[in-house]
N, CA and C atoms as an extended XYZ file, in Angstrom:
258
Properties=species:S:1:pos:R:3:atomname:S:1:resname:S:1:resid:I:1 pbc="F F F"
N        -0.440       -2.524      -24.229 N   UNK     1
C         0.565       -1.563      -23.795 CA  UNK     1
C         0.784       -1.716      -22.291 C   UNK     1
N         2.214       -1.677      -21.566 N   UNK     2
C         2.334       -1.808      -20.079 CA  UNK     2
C         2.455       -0.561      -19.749 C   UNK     2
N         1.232       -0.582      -18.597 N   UNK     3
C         1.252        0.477      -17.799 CA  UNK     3
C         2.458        0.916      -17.239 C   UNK     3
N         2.806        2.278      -16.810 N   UNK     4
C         4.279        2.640      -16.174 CA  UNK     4
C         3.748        2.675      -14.969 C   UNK     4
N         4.220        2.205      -13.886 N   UNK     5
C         3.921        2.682      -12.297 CA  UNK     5
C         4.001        4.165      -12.097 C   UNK     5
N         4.379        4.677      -12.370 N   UNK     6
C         4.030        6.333      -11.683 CA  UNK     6
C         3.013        7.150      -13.152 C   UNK     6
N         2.381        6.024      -13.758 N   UNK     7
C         0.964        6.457      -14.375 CA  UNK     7
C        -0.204        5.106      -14.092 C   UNK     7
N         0.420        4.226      -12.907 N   UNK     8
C        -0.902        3.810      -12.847 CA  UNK     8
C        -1.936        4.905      -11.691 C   UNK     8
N        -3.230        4.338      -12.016 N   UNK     9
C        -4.242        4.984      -10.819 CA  UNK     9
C        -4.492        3.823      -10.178 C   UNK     9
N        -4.604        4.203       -9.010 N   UNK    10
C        -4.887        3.128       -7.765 CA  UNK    10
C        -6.743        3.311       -7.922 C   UNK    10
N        -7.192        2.203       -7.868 N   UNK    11
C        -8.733        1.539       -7.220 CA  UNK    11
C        -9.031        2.350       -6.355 C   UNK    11
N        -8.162        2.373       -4.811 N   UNK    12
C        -8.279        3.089       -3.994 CA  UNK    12
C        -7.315        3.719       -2.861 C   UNK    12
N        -7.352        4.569       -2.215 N   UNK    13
C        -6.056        5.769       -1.804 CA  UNK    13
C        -6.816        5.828       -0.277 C   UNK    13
N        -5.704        5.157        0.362 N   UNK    14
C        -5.756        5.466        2.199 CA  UNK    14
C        -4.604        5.945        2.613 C   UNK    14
N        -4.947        7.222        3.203 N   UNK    15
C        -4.398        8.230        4.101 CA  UNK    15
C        -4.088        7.566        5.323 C   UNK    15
N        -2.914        6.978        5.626 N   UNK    16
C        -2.670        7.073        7.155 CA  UNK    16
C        -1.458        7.450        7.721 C   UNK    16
N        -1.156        8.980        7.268 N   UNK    17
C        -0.062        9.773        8.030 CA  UNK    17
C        -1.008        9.963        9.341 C   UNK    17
N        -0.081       10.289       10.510 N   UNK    18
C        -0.011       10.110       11.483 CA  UNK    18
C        -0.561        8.944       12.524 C   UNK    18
N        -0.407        7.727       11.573 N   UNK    19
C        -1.144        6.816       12.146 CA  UNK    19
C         0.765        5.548       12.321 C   UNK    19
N         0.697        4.971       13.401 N   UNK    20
C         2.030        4.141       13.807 CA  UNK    20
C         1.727        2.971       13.578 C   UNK    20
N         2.655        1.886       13.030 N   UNK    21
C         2.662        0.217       13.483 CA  UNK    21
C         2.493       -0.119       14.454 C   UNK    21
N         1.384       -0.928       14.621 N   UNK    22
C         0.526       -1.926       13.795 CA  UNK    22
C        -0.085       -1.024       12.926 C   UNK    22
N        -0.804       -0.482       13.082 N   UNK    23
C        -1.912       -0.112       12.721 CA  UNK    23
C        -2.171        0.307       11.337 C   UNK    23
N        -1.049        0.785       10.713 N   UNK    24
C        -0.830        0.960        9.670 CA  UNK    24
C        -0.695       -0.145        8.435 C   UNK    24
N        -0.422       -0.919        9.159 N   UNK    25
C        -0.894       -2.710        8.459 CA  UNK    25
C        -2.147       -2.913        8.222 C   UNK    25
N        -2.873       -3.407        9.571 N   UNK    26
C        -4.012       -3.725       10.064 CA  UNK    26
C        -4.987       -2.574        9.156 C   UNK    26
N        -4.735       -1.300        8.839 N   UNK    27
C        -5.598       -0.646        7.888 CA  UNK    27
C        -5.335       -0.745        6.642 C   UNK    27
N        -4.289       -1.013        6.146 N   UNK    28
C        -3.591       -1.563        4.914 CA  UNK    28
C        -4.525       -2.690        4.577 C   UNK    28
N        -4.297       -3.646        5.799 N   UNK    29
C        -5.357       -5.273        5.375 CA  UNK    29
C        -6.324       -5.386        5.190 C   UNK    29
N        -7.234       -3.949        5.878 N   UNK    30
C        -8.195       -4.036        6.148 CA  UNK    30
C        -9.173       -3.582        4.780 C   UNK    30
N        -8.376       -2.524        4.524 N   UNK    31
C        -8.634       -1.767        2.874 CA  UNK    31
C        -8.838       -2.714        1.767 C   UNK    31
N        -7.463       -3.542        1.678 N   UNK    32
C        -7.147       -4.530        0.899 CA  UNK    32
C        -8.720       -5.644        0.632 C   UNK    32
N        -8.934       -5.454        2.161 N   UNK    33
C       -10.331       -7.172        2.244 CA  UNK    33
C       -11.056       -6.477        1.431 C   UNK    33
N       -11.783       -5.259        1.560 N   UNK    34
C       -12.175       -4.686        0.737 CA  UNK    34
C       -12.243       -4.494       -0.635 C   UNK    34
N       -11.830       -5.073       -1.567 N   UNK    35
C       -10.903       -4.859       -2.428 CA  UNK    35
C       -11.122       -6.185       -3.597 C   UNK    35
N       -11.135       -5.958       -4.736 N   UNK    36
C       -11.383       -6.891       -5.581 CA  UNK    36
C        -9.979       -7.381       -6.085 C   UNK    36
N       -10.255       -8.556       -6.369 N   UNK    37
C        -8.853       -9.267       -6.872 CA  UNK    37
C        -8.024       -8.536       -8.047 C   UNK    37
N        -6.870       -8.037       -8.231 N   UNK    38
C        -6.349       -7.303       -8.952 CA  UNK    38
C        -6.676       -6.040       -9.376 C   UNK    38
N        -7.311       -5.379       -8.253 N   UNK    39
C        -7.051       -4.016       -7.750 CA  UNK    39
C        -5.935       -3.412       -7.456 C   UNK    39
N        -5.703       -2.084       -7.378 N   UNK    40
C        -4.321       -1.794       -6.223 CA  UNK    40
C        -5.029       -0.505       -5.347 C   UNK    40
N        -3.977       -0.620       -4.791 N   UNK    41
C        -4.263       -0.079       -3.216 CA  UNK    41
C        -3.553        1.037       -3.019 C   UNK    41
N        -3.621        2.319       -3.031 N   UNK    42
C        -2.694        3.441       -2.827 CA  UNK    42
C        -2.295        3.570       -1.544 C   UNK    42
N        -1.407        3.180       -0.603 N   UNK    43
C        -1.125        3.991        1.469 CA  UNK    43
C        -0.196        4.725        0.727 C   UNK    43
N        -0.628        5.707        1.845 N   UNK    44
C         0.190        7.116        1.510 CA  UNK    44
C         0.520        6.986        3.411 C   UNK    44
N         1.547        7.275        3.415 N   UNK    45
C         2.504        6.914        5.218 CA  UNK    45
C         3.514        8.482        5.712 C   UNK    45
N         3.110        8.188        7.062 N   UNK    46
C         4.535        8.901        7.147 CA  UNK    46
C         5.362        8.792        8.122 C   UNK    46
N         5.035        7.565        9.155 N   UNK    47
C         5.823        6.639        9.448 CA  UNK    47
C         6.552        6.337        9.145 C   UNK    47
N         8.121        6.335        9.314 N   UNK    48
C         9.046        5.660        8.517 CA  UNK    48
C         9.395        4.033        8.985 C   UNK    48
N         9.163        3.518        9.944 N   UNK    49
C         9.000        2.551       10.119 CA  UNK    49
C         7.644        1.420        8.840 C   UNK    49
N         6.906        2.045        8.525 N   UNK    50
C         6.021        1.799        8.185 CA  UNK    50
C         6.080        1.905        6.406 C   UNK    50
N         7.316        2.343        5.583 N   UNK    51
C         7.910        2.086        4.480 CA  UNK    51
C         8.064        1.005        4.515 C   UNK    51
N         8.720        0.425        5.557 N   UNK    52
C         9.567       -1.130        5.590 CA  UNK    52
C         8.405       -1.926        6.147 C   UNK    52
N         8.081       -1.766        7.283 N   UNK    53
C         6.949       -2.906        7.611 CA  UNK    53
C         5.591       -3.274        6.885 C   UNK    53
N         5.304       -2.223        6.142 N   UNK    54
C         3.680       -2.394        5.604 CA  UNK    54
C         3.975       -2.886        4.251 C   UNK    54
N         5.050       -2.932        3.417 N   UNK    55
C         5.015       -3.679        2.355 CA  UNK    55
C         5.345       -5.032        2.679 C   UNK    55
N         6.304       -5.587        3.505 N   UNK    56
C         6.893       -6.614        3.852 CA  UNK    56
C         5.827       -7.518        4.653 C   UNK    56
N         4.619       -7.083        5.203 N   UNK    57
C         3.228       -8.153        5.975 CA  UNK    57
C         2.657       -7.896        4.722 C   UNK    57
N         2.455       -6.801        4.048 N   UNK    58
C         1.537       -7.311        2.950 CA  UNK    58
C         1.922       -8.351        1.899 C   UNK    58
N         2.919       -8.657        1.685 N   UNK    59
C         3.684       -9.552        0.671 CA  UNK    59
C         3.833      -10.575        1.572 C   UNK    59
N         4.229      -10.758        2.549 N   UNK    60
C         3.733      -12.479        3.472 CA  UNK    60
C         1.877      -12.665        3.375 C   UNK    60
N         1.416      -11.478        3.504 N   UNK    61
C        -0.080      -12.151        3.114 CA  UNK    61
C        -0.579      -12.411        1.618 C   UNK    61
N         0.792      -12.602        0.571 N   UNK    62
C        -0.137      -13.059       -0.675 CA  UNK    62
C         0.009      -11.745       -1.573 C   UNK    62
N         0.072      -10.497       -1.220 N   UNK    63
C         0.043       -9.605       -2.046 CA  UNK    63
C         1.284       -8.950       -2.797 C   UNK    63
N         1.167       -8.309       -3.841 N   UNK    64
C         1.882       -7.914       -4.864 CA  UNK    64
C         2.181       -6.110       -4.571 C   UNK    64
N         3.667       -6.215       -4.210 N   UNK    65
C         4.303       -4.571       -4.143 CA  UNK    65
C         4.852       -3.937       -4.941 C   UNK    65
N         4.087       -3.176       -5.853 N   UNK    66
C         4.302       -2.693       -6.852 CA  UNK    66
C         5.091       -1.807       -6.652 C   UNK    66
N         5.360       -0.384       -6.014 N   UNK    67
C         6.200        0.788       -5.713 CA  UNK    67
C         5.915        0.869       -4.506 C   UNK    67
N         7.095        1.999       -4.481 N   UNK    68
C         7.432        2.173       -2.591 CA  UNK    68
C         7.916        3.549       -3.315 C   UNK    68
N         7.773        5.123       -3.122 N   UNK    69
C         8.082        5.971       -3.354 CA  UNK    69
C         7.866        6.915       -2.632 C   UNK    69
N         9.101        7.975       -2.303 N   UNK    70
C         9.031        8.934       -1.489 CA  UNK    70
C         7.985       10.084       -1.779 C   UNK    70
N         7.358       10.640       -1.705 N   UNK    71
C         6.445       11.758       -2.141 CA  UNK    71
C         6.813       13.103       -1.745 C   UNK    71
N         7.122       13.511       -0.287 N   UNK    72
C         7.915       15.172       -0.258 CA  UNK    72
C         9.208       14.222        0.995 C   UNK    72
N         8.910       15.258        1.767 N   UNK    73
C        10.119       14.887        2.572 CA  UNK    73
C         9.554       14.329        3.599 C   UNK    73
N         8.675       13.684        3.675 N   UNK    74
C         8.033       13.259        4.983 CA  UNK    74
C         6.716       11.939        4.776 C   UNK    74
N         6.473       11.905        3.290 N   UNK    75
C         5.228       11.192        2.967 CA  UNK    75
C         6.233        9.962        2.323 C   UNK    75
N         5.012        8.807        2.236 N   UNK    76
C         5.870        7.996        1.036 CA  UNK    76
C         4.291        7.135        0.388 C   UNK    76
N         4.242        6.670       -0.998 N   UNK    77
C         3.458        6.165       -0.941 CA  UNK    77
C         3.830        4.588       -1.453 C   UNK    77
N         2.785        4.002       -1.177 N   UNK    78
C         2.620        2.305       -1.080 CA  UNK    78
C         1.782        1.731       -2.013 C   UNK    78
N         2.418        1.241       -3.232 N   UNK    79
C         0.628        0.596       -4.223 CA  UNK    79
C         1.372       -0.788       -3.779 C   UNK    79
N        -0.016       -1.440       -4.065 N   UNK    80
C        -0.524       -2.822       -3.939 CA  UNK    80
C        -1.141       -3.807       -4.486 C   UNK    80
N        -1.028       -4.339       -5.286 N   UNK    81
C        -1.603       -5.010       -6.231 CA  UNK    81
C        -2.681       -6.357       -5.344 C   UNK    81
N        -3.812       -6.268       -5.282 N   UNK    82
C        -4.118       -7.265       -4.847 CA  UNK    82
C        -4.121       -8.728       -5.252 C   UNK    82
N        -3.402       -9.352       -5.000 N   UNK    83
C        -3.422      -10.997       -5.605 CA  UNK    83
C        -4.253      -12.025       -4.765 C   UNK    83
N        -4.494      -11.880       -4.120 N   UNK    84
C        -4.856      -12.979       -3.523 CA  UNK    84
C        -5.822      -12.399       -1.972 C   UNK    84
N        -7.181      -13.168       -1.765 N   UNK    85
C        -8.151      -12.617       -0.890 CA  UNK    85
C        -7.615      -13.112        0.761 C   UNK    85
N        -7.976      -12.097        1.092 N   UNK    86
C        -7.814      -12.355        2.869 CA  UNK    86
C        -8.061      -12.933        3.579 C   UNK    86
């Protein structure tokens, strides 16, 4: 049976509202190293810069962007499929 994206569960869930680009990558990547091959990765953002930039370095490094979804009016979250090690 295929999972639906807004019933998968993420491996694991990083919080980085109030945190800006870079950095919001760089903890994205950092989570990710962490991380077993075909895991996913929950960022929850609220950066809006950081909708667009943190999926777009994670997918030049190899990885798989499953959803990009708004959450209230200010959050958004980010899964990640891990494909490939750091």
């Amino acid at each position: 049976m295929i999972e639906k994206i807004n019933e998968l569960k993420p491996d694991k869930t990083i919080d980085l509202k109030g945190e800006v680009c870079p950095y919001t990558f760089v903890k994205s990547k950092l989570a990710l190293e962490e991380m077993n091959l075909d895991q996913v990765l929950e960022v929850v953002v609220d950066h809006e810069p950081a909708v667009e930039n943190v999926p777009r370095s994670l997918k030049n490094e190899g990885q798989k962007i499953l959803a990009v979804d708004k959450i209230n009016d200010t959050d958004w979250k980010i899964l990640v499929k891990k494909e490939k090690d750091i």
